[in-house]
C-alpha positions as CSV (number, residue, x, y, z in Angstrom):
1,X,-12.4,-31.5,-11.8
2,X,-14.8,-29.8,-14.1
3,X,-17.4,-31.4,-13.1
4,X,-17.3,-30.4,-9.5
5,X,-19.8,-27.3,-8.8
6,X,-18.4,-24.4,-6.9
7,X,-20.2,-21.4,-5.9
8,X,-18.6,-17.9,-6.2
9,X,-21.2,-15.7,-3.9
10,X,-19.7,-12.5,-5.1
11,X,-17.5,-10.7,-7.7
12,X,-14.7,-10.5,-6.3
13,X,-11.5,-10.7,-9.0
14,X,-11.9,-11.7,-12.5
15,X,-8.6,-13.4,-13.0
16,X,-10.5,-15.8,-9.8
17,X,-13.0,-16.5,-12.0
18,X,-11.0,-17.6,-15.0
19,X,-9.2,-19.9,-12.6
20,X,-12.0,-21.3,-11.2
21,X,-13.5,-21.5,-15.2
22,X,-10.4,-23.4,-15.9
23,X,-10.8,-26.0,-13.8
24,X,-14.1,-26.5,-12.2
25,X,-18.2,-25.9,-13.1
26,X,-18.6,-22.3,-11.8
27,X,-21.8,-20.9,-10.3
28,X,-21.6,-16.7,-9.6
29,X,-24.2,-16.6,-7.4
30,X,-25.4,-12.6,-7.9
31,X,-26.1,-13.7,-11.5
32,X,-29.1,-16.0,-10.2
33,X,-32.2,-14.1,-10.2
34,X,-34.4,-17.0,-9.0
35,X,-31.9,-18.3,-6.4
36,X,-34.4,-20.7,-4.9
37,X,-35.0,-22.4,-8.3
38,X,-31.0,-22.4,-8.9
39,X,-31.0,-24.1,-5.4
40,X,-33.4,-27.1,-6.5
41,X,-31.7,-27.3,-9.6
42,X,-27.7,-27.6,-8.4
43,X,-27.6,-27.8,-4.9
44,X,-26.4,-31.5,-5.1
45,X,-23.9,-30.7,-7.1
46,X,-22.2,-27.9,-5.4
47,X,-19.2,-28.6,-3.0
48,X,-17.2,-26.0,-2.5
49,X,-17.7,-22.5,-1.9
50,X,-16.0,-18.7,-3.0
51,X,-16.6,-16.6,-0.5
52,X,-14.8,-13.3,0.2
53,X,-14.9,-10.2,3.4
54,X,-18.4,-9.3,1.6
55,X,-20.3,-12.3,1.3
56,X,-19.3,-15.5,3.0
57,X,-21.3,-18.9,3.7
58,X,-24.1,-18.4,6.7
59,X,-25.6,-20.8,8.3
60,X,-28.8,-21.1,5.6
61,X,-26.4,-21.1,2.8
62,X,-24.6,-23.9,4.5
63,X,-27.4,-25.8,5.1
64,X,-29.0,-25.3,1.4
65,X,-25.9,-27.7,-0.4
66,X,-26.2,-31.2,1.4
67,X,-23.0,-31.6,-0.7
68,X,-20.8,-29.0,0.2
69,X,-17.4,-30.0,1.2
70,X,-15.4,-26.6,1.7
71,X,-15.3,-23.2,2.2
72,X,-12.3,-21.5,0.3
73,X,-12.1,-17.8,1.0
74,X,-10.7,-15.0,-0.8
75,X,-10.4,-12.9,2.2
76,X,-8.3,-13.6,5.5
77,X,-10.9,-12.3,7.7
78,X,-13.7,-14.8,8.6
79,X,-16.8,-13.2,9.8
80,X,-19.1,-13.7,6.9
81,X,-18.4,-17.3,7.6
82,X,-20.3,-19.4,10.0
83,X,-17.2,-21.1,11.6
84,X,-19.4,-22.9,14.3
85,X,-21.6,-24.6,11.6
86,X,-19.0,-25.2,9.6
87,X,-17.2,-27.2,12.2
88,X,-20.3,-29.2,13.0
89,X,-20.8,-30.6,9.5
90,X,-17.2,-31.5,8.9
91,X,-17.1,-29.1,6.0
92,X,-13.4,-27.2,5.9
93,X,-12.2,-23.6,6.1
94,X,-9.8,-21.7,4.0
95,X,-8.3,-18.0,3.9
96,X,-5.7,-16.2,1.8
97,X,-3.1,-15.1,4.9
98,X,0.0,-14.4,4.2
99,X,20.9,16.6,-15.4
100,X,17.6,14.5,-17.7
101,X,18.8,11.2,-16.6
102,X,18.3,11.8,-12.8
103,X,15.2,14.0,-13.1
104,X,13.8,11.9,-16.3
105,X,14.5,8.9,-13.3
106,X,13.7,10.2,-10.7
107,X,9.9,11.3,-11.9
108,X,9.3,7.8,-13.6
109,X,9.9,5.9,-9.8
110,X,7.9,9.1,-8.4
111,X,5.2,8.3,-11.2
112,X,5.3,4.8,-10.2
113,X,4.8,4.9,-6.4
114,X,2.7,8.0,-6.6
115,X,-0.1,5.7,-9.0
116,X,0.5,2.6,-7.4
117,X,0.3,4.2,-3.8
118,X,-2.5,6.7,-4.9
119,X,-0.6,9.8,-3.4
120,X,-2.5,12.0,-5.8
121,X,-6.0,11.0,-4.9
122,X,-4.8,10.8,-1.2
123,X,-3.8,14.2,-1.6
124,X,-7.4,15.1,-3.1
125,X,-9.1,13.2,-0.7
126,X,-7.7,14.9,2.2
127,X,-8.1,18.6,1.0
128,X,-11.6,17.7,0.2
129,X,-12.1,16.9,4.1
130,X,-13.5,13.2,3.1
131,X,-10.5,11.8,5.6
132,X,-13.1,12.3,8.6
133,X,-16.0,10.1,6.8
134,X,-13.9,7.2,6.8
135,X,-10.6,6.0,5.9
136,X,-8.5,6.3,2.8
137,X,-8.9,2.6,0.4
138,X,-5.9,0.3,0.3
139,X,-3.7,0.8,-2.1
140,X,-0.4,-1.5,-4.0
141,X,2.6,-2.5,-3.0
142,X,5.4,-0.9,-4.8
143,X,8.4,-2.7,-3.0
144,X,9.1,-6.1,-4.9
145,X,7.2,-5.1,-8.2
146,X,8.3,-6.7,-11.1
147,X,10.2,-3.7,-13.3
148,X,10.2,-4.2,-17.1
149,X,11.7,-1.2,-19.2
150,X,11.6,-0.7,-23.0
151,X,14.9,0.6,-23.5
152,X,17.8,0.6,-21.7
153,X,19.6,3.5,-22.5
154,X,20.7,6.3,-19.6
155,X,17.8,7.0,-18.6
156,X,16.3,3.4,-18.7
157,X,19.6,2.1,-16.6
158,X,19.3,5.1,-14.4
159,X,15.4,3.8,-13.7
160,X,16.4,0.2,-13.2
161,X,19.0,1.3,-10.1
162,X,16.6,3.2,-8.8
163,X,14.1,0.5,-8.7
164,X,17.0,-2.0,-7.4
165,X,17.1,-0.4,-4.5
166,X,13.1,-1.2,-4.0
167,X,13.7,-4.8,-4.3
168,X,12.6,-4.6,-8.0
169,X,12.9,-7.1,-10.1
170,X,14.3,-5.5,-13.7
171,X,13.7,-7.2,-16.9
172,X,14.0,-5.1,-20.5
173,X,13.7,-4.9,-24.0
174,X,16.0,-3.1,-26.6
175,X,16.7,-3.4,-30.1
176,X,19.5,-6.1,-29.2
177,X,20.9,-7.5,-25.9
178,X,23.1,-5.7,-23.4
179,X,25.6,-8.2,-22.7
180,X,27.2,-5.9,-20.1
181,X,23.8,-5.8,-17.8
182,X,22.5,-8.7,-15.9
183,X,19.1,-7.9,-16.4
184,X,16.2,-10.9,-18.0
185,X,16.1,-9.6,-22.1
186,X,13.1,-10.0,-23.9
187,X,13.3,-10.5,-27.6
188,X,9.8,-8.4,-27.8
189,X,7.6,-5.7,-25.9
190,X,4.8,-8.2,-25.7
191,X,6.9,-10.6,-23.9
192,X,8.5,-8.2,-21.7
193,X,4.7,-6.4,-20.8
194,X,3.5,-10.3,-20.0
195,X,6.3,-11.2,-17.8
196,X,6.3,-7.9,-15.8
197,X,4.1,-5.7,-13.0
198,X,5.0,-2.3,-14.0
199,X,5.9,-1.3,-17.8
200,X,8.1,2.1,-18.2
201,X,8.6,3.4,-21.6
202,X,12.1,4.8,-21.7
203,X,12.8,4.5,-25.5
204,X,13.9,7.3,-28.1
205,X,10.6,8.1,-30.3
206,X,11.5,7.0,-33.7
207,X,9.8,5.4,-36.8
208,X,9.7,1.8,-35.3
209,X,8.8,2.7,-31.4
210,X,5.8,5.1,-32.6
211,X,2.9,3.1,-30.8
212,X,5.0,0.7,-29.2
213,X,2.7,0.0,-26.7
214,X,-0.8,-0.8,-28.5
215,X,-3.6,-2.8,-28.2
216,X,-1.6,-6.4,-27.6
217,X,0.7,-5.2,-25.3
218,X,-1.6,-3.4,-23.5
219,X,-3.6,-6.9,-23.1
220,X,-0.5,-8.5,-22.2
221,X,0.2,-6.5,-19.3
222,X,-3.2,-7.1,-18.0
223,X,-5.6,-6.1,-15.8
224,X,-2.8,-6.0,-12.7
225,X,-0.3,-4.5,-14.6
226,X,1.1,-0.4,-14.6
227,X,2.4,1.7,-17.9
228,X,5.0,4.5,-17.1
229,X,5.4,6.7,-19.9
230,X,8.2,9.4,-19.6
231,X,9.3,9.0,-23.3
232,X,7.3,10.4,-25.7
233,X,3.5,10.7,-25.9
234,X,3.6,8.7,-29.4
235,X,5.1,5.5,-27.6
236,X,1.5,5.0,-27.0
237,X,-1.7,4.1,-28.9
238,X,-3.7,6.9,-27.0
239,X,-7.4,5.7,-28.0
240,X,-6.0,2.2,-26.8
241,X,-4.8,3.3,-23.9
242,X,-8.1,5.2,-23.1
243,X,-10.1,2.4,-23.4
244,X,-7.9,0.4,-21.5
245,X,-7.9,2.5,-18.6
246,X,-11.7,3.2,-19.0
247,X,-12.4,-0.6,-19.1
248,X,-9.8,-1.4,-15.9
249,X,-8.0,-3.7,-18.6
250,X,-5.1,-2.1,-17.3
251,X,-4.7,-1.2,-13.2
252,X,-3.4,2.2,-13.7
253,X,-1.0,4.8,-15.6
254,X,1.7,7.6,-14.9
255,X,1.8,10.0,-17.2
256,X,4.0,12.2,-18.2
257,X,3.7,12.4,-21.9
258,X,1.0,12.5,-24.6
259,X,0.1,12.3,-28.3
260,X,-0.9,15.7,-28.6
261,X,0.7,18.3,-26.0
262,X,-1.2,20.3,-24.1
263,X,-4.5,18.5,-25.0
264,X,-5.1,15.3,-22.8
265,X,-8.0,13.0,-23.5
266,X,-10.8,14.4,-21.5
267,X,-11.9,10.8,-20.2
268,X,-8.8,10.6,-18.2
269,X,-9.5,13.7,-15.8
270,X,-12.2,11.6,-14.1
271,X,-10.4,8.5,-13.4
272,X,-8.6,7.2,-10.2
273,X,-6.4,5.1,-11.6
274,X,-3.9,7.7,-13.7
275,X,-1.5,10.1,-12.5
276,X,-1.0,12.5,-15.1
277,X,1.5,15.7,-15.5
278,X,2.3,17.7,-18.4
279,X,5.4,16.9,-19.6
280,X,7.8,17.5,-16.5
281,X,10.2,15.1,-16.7
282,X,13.4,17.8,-16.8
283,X,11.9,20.0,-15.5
284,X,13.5,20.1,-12.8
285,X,-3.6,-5.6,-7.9
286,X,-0.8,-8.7,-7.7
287,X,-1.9,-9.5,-4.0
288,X,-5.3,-10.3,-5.5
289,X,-4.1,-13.0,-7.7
290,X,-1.5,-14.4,-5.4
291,X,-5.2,-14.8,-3.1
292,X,-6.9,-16.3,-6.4
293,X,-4.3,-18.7,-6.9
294,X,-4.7,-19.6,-2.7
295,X,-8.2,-20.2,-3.2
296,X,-7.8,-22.2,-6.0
297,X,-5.0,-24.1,-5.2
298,X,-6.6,-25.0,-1.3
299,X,-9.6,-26.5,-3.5
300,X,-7.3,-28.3,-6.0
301,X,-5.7,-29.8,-2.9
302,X,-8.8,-30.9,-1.0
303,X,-10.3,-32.2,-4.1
304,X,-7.4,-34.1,-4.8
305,X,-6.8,-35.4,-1.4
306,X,-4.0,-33.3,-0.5
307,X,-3.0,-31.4,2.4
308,X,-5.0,-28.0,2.1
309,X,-2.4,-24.8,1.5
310,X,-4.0,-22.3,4.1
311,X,-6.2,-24.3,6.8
312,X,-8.3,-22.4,9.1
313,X,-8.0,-24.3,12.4
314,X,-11.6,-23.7,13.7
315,X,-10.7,-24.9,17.2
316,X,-8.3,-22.2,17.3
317,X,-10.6,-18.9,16.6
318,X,-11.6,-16.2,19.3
319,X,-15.1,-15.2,20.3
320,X,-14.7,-11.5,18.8
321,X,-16.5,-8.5,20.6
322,X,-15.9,-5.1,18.3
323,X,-15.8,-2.0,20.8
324,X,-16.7,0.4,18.4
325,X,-20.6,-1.7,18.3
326,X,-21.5,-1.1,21.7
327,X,-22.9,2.0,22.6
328,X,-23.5,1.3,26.4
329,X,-19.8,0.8,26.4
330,X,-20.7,0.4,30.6
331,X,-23.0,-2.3,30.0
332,X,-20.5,-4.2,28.0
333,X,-17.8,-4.3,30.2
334,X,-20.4,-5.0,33.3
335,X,-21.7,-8.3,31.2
336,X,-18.3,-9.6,29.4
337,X,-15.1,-8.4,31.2
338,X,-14.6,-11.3,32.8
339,X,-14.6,-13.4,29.6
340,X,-12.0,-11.2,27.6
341,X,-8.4,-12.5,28.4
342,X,-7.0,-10.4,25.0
343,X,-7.6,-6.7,23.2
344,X,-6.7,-5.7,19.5
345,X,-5.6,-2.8,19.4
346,X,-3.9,0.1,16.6
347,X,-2.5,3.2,16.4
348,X,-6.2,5.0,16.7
349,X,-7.4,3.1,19.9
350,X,-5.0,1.2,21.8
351,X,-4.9,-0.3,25.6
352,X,-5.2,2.6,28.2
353,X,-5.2,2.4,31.8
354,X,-8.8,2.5,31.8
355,X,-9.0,0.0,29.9
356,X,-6.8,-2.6,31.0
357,X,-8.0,-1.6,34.3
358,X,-11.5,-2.5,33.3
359,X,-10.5,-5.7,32.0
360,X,-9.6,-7.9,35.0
361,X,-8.9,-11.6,32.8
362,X,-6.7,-9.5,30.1
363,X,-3.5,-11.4,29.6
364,X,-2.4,-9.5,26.1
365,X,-2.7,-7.0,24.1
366,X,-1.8,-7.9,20.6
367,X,-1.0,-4.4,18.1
368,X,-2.2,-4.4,14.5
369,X,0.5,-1.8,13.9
370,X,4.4,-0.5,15.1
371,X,4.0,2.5,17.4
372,X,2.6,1.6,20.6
373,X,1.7,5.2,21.7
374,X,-1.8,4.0,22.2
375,X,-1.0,1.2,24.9
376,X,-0.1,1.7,28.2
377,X,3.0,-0.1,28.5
378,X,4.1,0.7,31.7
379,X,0.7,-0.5,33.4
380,X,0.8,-3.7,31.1
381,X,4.7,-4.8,32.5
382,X,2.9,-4.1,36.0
383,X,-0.2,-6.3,35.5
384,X,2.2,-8.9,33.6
385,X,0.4,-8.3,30.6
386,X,2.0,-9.3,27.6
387,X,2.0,-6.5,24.3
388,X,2.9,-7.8,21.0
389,X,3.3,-5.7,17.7
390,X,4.0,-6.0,13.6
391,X,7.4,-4.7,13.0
392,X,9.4,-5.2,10.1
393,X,6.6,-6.1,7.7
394,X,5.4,-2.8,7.0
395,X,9.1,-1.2,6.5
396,X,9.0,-1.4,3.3
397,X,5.7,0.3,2.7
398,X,6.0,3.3,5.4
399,X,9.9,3.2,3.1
400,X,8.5,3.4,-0.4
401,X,5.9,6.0,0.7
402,X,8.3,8.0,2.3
403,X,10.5,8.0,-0.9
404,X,7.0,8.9,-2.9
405,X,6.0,12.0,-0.8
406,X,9.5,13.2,-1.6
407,X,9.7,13.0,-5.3
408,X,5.8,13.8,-4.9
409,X,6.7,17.0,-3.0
410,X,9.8,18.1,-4.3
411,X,8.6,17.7,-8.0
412,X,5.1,18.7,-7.6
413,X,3.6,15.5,-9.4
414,X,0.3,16.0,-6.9
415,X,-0.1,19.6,-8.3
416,X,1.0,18.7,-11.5
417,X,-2.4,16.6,-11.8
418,X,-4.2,18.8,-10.6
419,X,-2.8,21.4,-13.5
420,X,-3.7,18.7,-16.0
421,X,-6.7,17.5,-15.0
422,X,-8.2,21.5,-14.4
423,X,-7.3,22.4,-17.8
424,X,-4.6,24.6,-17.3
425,X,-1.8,23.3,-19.5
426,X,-3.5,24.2,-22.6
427,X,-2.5,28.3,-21.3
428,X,1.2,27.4,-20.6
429,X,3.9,25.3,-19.2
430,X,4.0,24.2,-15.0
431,X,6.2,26.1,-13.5
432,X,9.6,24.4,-13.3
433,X,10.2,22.5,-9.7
434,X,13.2,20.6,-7.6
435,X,15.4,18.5,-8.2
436,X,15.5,15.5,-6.4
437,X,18.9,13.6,-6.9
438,X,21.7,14.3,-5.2
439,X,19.6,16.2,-2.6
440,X,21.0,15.7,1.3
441,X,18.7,13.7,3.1
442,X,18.7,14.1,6.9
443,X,16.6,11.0,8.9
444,X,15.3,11.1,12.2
445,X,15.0,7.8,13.8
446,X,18.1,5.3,11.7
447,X,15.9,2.1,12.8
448,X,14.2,-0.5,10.4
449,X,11.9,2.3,8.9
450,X,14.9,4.5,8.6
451,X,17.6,2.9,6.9
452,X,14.8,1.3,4.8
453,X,14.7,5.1,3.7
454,X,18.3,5.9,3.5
455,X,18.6,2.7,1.4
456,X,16.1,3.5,-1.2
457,X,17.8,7.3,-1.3
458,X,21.1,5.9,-2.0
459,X,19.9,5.2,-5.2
460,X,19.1,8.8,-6.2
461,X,22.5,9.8,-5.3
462,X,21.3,11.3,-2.2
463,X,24.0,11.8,0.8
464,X,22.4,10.1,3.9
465,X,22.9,11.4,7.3
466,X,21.0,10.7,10.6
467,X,19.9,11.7,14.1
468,X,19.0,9.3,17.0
469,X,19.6,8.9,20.6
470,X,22.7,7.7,20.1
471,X,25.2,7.2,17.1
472,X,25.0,3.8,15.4
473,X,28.6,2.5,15.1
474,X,27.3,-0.2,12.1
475,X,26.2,2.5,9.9
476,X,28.3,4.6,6.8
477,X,26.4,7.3,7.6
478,X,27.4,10.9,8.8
479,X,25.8,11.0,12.5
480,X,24.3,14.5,14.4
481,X,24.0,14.6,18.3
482,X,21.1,17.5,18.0
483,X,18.4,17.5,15.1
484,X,18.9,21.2,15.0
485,X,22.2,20.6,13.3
486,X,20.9,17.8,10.9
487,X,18.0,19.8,10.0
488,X,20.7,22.7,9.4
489,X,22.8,20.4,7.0
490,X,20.3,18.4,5.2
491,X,17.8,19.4,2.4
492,X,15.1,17.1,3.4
493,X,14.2,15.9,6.7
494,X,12.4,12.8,7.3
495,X,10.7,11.9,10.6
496,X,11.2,8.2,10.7
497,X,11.0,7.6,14.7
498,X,8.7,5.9,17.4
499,X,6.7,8.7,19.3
500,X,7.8,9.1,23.3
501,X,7.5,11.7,25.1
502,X,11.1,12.8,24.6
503,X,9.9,13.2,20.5
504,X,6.9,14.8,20.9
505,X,7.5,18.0,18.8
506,X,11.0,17.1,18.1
507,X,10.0,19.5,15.1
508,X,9.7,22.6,16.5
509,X,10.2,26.1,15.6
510,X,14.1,25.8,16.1
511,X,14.3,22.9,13.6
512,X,12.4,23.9,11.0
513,X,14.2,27.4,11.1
514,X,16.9,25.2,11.0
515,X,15.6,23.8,7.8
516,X,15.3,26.8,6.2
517,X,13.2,28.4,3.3
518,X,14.8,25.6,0.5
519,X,13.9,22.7,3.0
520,X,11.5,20.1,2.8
521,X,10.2,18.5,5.7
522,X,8.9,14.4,5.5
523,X,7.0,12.7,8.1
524,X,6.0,9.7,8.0
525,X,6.3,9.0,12.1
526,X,3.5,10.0,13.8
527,X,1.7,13.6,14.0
528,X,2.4,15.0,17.2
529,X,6.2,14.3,16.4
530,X,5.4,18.3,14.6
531,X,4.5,21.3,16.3
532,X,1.6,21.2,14.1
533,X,0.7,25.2,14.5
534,X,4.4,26.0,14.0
535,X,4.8,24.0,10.8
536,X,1.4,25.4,9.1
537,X,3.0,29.0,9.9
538,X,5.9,28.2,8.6
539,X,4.4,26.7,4.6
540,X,2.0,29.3,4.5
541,X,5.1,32.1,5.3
542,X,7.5,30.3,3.0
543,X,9.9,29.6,5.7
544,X,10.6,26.2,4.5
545,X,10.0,25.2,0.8
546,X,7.8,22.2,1.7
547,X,6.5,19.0,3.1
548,X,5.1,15.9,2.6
549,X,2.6,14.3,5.5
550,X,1.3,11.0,6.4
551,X,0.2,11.7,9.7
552,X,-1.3,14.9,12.0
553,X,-1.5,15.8,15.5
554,X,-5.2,15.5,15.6
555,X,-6.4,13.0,12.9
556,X,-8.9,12.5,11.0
557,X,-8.6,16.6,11.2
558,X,-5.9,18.1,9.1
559,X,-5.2,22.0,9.5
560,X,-7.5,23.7,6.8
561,X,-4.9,26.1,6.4
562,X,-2.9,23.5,4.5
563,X,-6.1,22.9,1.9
564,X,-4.9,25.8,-0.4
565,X,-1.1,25.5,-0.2
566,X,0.8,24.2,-3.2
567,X,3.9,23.7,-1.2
568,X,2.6,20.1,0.8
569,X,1.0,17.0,-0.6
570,X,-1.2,15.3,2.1
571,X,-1.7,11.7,2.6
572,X,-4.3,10.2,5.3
573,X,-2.2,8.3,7.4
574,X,-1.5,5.2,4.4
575,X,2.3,4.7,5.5
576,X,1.3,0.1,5.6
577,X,-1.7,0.9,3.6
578,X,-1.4,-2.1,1.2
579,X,-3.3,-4.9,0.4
580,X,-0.1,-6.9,0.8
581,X,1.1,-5.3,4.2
582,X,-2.1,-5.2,6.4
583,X,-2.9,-9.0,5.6
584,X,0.6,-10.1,7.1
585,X,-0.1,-7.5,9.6
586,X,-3.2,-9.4,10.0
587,X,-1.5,-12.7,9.9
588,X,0.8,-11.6,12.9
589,X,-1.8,-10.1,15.3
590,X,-3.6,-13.4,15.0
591,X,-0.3,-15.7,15.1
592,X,0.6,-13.9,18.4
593,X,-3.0,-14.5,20.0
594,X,-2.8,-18.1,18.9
595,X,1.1,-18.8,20.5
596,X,0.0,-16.4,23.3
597,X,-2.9,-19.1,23.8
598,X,-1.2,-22.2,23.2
599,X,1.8,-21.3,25.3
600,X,4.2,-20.8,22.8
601,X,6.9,-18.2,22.2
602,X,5.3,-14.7,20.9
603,X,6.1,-14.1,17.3
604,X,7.2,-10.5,18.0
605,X,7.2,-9.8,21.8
606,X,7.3,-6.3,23.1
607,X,6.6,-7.1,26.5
């Protein structure tokens, strides 16, 4: 196939364009200054097309390569792509849907899911009021990671149970074999760093495991991979590491640990992609390839006459009107209602009366998210309007996350970067902070989302108890009629239900009194489950010892008083913010539309 010319119209992944290198005579289109004279040149020879959410094929592109025989995307959405003309010339669509152990443990997963899921910048991001200019990035999936750890002592078992419990595939590498541990050995570091997502140095520092992790295994790990270090800062080739992280070679570090303590390589303190901390231990980009290989392996297939992997059925797509486009919202709705027969809705804008009321051909209203606080469900059942949502593939995101803001919260790792990064450590040691294993977690809402939770906190040794409507005879755990009395017998409280009016402040001044001033509050529900005023009294007076949010009463606007405090780490609302998790969101708001219109069954029926 190297012969066959395809177009890449935009950067979009490197390892893409070493697959499509590999295999077939690559064009990158925004290296063409004189793109008409590229055109005369190559157009003949060009018959497939790379086009991604920023660049696409248009009509004139289309029409400018009389030999062009596909469209493979690396994006799901499809509106840089000229369906209609696509259709007309036969040329096919593709998308890309679908004591020290415990706290030394505990900080390397809290390292992990704080860089992967960017709780630190979130954090930074919040407090610098940027939430109301626009939403927070995606970030990466922690749940499934591949888990590689260089030594598997105490500390490097006590991470790989940990992990377990995240779906986390463990693989290691020691001086010899553990035959006791079921775990995939790797005779070297090299081979363990290329077979794995996320690399944890857990290892004694000795003569042989100074710079462990150098240039080559660096390299190996790749441009997707993660390095953990809670050993020692030696482990590490710094200046490699640096430049690594400098030149993206890498995706991204947690830090605990450095060559020479308190002074951290300057160059760090400006970059997104590493959480660092001074030394705290005791003290107390994967979807992108998995896309790449989609969009290569749909133009293998249709090149060598094979059924394609990810088809876009062009018969099957919607004429799309985006709300937020129209100003004379009135006008709109006076020229299109009676065409729209279904409304896309989330957890910022859903399906109110007015709406629905407006819309006199609506037949469903299909959720990109869980909650359905937004829609009017009660005037949909009346209307017979049907309401779809996307359960269960987010539960292990709003899960993981909840899990983060803990060990985020409880060991400081948010203010800990900020320590390092300001300068500070080089005038003393951060203050010492909580201990997360073993601590009593108390859930509100024991659904999907919640035992998800209780699950992962298991694995830290935490005793799980729960309040909900009404006790669940399947579960182990210790059940509480009143979340007063869990909140008064737990030492972190995670909101983990669906919003109603029966929830709305369910934390209240009662409860978090309840909680107490060594209390840590989690929520990872929805804002107005908190009495928001109440709670900002209560961190800024030191009545409870902190909390971790995802969401607020009133978003994008988060309480200023909260800016300052050192007690709460503050996230914009990224409980399914993935890469991973908003494309199968994606994939299900469509799928229900599509069954919904072909009178099928609804994937995930609500009403």
């Amino acid at each position: 196939m190297e012969a066959i010319g395809v177009l890449m119209t935009y950067p979009m992944s490197s390892y893409l364009e070493q697959e499509l290198d590999k295999r077939f005579n690559l064009f990158r289109l925004w290296n063409l200054p004189q793109k008409n004279d590229f055109f005369k040149e190559n157009s003949g020879s060009i018959r497939a097309v790379v086009g991604n959410a920023n660049a696409g094929a248009d009509r004139e592109l289309i029409d400018s390569l009389p030999a062009l025989e596909i469209v493979s995307n690396f994006s799901v959405g499809l509106d840089k792509v000229d369906l209609g003309h696509c259709k007309q010339k036969g040329i096919r669509v593709t998308n890309t849907p679908d004591v020290l152990t415990e706290d030394v443990a505990d900080l390397a997963i809290g390292l992990m899911l704080a860089t992967l899921r960017g709780i630190c910048e979130c954090d930074r991001y919040v407090r610098a009021g940027l939430w109301k200019k626009g939403d927070f990035k995606l970030t990466t999936k922690f749940s499934g990671k591949k888990v590689g750890i260089i030594g598997l002592g105490r500390i490097g078992t006590a991470i790989a149970k940990r992990a377990e419990a995240f779906n986390c595939p463990i693989s290691y590498y020691s001086r010899s074999q553990k035959p006791e541990t079921n775990y995939i050995y790797f005779p070297s570091v090299v081979e363990l760093a290329s077979h794995c997502d996320i690399l944890v140095v857990a290892c004694a520092l000795t003569a042989e495991t100074r710079h462990i992790i150098n240039r080559q295994v660096i390299d190996a790990l790749g441009p997707k991979g993660f390095l953990i270090n809670i050993g020692r800062g030696p482990h590490i080739d710094e200046h490699e590491l640096v430049s690594a992280l400098v030149e993206r070679r890498i995706a991204g570090a947690g830090l605990d640990v450095f060559e020479k303590e308190p002074h951290v390589p300057e160059e760090l303190f400006g970059l997104d992609n590493v959480v660092l901390l001074p030394h705290v231990a005791s003290g107390t980009v994967e979807t992108r390839n998995a896309m790449a290989d989609l969009v290569v392996g749909n133009l293998e297939a249709h090149f060598s006459k094979k059924p394609l992997l990810t088809p876009v059925e062009l018969d099957k797509r919607f004429n799309l009107f985006r709300l937020w486009n129209f100003p004379q919202k009135n006008d709109f709705f006076k020229d299109n209602s009676g065409s729209i027969r279904a409304v896309v809705a989330n957890v910022n804008v859903g399906a109110n009366r007015e709406l629905i009321d407006s819309l006199p051909a609506l037949e469903i209203v299909s959720c990109y998210s869980v909650g359905l606080d937004k829609v009017d469900l009660r005037h949909c059942k009346q209307k017979g309007i049907r309401v779809t949502n996307t359960p269960d593939v987010l539960t292990d995101d709003a899960a993981d996350l909840a899990i983060g803001l803990m060990l985020t919260t409880l060991r400081g790792i948010s203010e800990c970067d900020r320590y390092v990064r300001g300068g500070l450590w080089k005038k003393g040691d951060f203050k010492l902070t909580t201990k997360f294993s073993g601590k009593k977690v108390g859930i509100i809402g024991l659904g999907r989302i919640g035992t998800a939770i209780a699950k992962r906190a298991e694995a830290f040794n935490c005793p799980i108890s729960y309040y909900s409507r009404s006790q669940k005879p399947e579960s182990k755990y210790k059940y509480f009629p009143s979340v007063v009395e869990l909140a008064s017998d737990c030492d972190i409280l995670v909101v983990a239900c669906a919003l109603t009016e029966e929830t709305r402040h369910i934390i209240n001044r009662q409860v978090i009194d309840a909680l107490g001033p060594k209390g840590f509050l989690i929520n990872i529900g929805r804002g107005p489950h908190i009495d928001e005023p109440e709670l900002v009294s209560a961190l800024v007076e030191r009545r409870i010892a902190g909390a971790g949010l995802d969401v607020y009463e009133n978003e994008p606007h988060v309480p200023e008083e909260l800016f300052g405090l050192d007690n709460v780490v503050l996230v914009p609302h990224i409980g399914s913010g993935t890469v991973e998790t908003r494309i199968v969101m994606a994939d299900l708001v469509v799928g229900n539309l599509e069954a919904h219109f072909s009178n099928n069954p609804l994937l995930t029926p609500v009403v």
